[in-house]
N, C-alpha and C positions, 0 to 999 in steps of 0.2 A: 619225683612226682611234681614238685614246685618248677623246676625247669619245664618239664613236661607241659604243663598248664599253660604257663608264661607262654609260652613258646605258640602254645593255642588260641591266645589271646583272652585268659580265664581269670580268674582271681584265683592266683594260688592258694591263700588261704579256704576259701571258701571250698576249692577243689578236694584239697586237705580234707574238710570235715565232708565232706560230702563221701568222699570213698569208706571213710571209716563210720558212715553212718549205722547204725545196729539193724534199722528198718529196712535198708538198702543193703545192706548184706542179707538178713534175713530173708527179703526177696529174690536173693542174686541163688541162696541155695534150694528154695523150691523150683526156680525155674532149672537150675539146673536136674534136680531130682526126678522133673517132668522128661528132660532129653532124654535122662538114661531110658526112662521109660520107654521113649519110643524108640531108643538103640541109638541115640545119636552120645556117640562119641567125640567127635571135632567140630570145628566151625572151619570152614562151613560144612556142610553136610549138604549132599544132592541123593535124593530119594524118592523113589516111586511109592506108590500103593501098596505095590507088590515087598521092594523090599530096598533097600537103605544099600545105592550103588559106589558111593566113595563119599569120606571124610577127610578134609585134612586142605589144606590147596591144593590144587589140581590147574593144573592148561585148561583154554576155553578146546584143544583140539581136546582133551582126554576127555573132558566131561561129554562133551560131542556125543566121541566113539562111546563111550558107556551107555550114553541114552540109547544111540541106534544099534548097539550090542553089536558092534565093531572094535577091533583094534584101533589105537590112538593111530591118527592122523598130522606129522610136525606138521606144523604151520610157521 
């Protein structure tokens, strides 16, 4: 994680306490609590009204075809 920072151009130290902050996880686990709720399971997630069409990475062709309830398109 300190390389990671660095490399971001962060204070490693400050990145440090920052992830393991109690407030900041505490928040990190309602929002998550909130996704399941709405059925999202990955990030990103692309979903309609109607109903929750792919999770996970996806091609800009897949996500395309899923909006216009076609088969994927390679691009």
């Amino acid at each position: 994680m300190r390389e990671a920072a660095q490399e971001a151009g962060l204070n490693a130290d400050e990145a440090i306490v920052a992830a393991w902050d109690p407030e900041r996880i505490s928040n990190l686990r309602a929002v998550r609590e909130e996704a399941k709720g709405m059925r999202v399971h990955g990030v990103p997630t692309v979903a309609t009204e109607e109903r929750v069409l792919y999770y996970g990475a996806a091609s800009p062709g897949k996500i395309s075809a899923l909006l216009a309830g076609q088969k994927e398109i390679a691009g």
